[in-house]
C-alpha positions as a printed Julia matrix, in Angstrom:
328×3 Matrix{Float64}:
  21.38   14.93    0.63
  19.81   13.42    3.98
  18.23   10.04    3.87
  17.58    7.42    6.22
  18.97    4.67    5.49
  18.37    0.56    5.84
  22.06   -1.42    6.43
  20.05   -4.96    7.76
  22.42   -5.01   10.9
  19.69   -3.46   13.24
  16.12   -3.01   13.69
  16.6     0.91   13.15
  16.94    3.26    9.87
  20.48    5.8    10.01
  19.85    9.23    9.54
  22.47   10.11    6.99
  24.11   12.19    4.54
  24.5    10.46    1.18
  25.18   11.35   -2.26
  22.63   13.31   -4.84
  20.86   10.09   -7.44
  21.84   11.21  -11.14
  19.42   10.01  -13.37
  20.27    7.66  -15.84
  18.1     7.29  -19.74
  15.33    6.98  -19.1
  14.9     7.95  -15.33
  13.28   11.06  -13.43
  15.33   13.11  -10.83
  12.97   13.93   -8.16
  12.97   15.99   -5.35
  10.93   14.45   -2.97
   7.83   16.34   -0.7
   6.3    13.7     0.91
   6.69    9.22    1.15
   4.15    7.48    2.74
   4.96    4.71    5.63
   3.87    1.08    4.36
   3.82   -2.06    6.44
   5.74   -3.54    3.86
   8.62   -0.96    5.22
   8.27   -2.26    8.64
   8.44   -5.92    7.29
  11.92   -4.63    5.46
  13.49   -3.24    8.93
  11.97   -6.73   10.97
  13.76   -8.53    8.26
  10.43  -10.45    7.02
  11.6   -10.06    3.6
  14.3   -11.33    2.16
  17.23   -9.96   -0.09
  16.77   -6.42    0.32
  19.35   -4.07   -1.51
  21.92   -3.27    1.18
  21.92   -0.93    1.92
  18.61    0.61    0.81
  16.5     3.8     1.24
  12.99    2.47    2.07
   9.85    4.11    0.98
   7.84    3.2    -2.09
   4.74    5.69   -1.73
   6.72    9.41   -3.06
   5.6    12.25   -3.91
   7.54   15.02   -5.49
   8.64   17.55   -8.11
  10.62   16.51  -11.21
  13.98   17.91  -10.82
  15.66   16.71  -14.32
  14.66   14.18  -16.76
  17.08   11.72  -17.92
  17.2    10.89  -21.8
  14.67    9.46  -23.58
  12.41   10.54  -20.52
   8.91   11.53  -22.32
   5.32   12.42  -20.8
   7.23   14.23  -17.93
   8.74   17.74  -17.49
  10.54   19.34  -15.0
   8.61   21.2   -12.3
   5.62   18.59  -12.97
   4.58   16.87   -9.09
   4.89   12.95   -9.85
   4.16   10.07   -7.8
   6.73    6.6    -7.47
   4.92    2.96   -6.66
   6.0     0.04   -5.38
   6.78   -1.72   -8.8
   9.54    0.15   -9.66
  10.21   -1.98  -13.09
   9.65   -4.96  -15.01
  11.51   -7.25  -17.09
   9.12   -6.87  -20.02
  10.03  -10.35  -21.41
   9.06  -12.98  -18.83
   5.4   -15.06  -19.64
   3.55  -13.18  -17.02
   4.95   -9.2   -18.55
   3.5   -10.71  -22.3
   0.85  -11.6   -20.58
  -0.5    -8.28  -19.01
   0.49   -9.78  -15.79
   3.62   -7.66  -14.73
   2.89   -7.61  -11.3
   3.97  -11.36  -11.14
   7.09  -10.46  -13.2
   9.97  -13.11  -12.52
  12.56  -10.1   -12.07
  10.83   -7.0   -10.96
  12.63   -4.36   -9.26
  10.65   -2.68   -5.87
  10.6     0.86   -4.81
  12.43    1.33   -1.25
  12.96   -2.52   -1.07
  15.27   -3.63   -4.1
  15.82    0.23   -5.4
  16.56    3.28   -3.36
  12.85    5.21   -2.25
  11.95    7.98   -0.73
  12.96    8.16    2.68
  15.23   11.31    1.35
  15.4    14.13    0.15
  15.49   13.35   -3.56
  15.41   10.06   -5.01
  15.54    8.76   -8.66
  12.83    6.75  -10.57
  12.53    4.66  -14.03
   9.85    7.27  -16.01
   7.45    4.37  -17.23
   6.41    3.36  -13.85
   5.71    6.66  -12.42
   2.2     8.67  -12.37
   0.49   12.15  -12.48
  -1.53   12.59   -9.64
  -4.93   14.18   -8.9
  -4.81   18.14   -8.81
  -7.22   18.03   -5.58
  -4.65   15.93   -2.93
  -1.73   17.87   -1.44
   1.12   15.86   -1.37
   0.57   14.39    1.84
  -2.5    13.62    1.08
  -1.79   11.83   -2.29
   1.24    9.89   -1.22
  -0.73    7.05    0.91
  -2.61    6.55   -3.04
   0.55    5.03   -4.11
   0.61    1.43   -2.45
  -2.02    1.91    0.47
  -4.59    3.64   -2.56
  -3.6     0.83   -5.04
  -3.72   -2.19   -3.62
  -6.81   -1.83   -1.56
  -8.16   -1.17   -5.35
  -6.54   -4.06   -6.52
  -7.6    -6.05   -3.27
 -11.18   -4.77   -3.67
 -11.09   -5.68   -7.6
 -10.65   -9.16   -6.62
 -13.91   -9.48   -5.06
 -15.3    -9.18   -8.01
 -19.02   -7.88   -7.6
 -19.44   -9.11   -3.89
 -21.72   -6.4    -2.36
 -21.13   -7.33    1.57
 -17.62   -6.25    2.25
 -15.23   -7.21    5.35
 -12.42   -5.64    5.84
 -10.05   -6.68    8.03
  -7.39   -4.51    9.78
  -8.46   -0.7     9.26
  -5.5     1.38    8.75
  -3.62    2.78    6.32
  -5.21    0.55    2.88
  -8.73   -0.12    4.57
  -9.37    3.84    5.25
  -9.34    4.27    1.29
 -10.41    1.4     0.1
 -13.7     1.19    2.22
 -14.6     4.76    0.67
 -14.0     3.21   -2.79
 -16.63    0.63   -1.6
 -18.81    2.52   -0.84
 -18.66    4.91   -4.21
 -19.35    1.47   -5.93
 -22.71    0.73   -3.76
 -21.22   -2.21   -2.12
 -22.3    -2.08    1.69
 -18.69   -2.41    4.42
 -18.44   -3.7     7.14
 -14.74   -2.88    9.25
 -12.74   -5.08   12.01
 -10.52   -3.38   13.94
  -7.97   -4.82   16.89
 -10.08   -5.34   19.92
 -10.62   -2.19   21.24
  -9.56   -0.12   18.85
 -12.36    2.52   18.84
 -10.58    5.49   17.02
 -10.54    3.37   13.81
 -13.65    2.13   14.19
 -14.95    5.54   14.51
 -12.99    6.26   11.83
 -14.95    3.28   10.0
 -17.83    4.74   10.94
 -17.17    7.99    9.51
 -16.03    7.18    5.91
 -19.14    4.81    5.79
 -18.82    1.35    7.14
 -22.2     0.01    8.16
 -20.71   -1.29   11.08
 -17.32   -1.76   12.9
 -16.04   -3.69   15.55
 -13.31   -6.17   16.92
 -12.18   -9.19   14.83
 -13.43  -11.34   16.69
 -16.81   -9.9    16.69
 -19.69  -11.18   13.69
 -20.94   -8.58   12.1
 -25.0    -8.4    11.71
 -24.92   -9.84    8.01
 -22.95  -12.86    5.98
 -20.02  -11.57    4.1
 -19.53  -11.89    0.35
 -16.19  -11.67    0.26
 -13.38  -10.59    3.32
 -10.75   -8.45    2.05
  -7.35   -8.98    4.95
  -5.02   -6.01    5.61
  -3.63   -6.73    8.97
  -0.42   -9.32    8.54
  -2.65  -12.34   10.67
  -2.44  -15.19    8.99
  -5.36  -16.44   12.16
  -8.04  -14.03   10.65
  -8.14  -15.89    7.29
  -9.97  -18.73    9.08
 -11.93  -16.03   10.87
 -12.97  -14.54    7.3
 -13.65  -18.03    5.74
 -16.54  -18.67    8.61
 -17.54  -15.11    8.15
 -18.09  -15.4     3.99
 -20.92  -17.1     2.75
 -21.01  -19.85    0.66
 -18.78  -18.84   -3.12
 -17.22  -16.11   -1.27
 -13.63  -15.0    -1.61
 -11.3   -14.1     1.27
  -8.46  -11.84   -0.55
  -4.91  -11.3     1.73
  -3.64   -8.12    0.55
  -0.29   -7.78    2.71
   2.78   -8.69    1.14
   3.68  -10.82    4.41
   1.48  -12.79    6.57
   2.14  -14.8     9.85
   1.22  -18.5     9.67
  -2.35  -19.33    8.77
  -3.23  -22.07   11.25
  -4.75  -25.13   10.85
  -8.75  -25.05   10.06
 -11.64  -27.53    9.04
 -12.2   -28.03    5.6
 -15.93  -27.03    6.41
 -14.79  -23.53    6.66
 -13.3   -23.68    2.83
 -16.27  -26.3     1.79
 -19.04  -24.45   -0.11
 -16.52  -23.16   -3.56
 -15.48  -20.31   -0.92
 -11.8   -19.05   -1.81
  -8.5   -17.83   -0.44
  -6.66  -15.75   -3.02
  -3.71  -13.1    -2.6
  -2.62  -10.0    -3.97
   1.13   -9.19   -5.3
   1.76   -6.03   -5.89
   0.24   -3.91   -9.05
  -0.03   -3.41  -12.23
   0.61    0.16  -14.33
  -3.23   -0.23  -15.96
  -4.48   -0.44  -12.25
  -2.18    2.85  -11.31
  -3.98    4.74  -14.12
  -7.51    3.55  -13.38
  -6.95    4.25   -9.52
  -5.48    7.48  -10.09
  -8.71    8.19  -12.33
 -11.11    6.78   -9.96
  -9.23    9.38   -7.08
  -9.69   12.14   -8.72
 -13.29   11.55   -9.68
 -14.72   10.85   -5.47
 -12.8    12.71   -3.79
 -11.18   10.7    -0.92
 -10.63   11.9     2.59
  -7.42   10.63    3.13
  -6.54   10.59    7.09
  -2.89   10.96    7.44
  -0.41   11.64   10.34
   2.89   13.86    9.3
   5.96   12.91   10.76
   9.3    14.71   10.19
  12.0    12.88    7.79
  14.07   12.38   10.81
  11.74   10.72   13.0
  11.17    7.81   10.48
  12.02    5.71   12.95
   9.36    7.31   15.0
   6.66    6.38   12.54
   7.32    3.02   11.99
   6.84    2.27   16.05
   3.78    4.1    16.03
   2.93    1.86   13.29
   3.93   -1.71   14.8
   2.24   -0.72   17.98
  -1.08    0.18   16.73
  -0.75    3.93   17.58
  -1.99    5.3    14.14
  -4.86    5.89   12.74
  -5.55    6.53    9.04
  -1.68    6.36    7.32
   1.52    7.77    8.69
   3.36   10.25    6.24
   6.82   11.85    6.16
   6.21   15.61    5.56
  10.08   16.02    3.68
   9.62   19.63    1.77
């Protein structure tokens, strides 16, 4: 099958020809449709995160048909469409799995990062951590629910009930997430790179209040900032922007430096939290919540083979909405 691949010598994926995935007990055989682009895949191929599987086929947002089921496989059948997340297992054992807190599971496995994804043609995935997806979204259109969809839910859950919501860094998680904002009542409020006026617009569109540059202050005090864009500078940006018990949540998996700030900016019970990665209970709610809105997912399709492509467009800023590769 074709696949690009991830060897950590370069800066590039290799467009190859690798052997089919057999399931194993347990896993799903999938031929794969379409795989979202994350940040987190351009953080892989900078080599921002460490110990990757070498070498590895990124891609952790897949959607596709199931192909064969391995044994023991049940609540899946073949021909059923099926979508693969970022948390591609758990250890079941550790205090935070008892806990209901596998996303901080001491040895987790990750989709495209330490397990093969879905930068391929087919790909194979442990049954228990896969979903069904909402009838309405074609499959480019569902696969940017499957880390961008899910952990703006899971950023936007950890506000709490703030009704004044920043968001910082309006791409691929913000686009969603802001429309989930608004279905709740809670009033947005978008900041873009300076001079970014297509996702502003974009902002705009899907129901921000207002939208403009971070370094701009919006017309109201936030209740809580939610950070998308890898900078660790806007978190003391967001701290003055929140108002007193407010809650700045980071809700990359990598960050650059936060830089020094007054302790009157955190003064006032404001917080900094962060999000890692995502539970199974908050796949099924999100997946419910999807199919109940709808959401207008913006995506650009890119060809398997111009992954490379797509992650450029990414790092330079060139995309609005989330970048998709169109495989079937």
């Amino acid at each position: 099958m074709r696949a690009m691949v991830f060897d950590d010598t370069g800066s590039a994926l290799r467009d190859l020809q690798v052997p089919d995935p057999v399931p194993a007990a347990g896993q799903l055989l999938i031929d794969v449709h379409a795989c979202g682009i994350c940040r987190t895949d351009l953080h892989l191929i900078d080599h921002e995160l460490p110990h990757p599987k070498r070498p590895v086929i990124p891609g952790h947002e897949i959607v596709g048909t199931v192909a064969e089921v391995g044994a023991g496989v049940s609540g899946f059948s073949v021909g059923e469409r099926v979508g693969v997340p970022w948390v591609g297992r758990t250890c079941g054992h550790c205090r935070y799995c008892l806990s209901g807190r596998e996303n901080l599971c001491d040895e987790p496995g990750f989709t495209g990062y330490t397990i093969d994804g879905g930068y391929a043609e087919r790909t194979v995935a442990d049954s228990r951590y896969c979903f069904h997806l909402p009838e309405q979204y074609s499959d480019v259109e569902a696969a940017p629910l499957l880390c961008a969809g899910l952990i703006g839910y899971r950023t936007l859950a950890m506000a709490g009930d703030a009704q004044r919501v920043g968001i910082y860094g309006f791409g691929a998680a913000a686009h969603i997430v802001a429309q989930v904002a608004r279905h709740q009542g809670r009033t947005v409020y978008a900041f873009t790179r300076d001079g970014d006026l297509a996702a502003q617009q974009l902002a705009l569109r899907l129901g921000a209040t207002w939208a403009g540059s971070s370094n701009e202050v919006a017309p109201d005090e936030l209740d809580a900032a939610l950070l998308f864009a890898p900078v660790g500078a806007l978190v003391p940006i967001a701290l003055k922007a929140v108002v007193k018990g407010g809650i700045v949540v980071c809700g990359g998996i990598h960050m650059s430096d936060i830089p020094s700030f007054p302790y009157d900016f955190l003064w006032g019970e404001r917080r900094v939290v962060s999000v890692a990665n995502l539970t199974r209970e908050d796949g099924l709610a999100f997946m419910r919540l999807a199919a109940r809105i709808p959401l207008d997912i913006e995506t650009t399709r890119y060809p398997l083979g111009e992954a490379n492509r797509a992650l450029a467009d990414l790092r330079e800023g060139k995309l609005t909405g989330a970048a998709v590769l169109a495989i079937r």
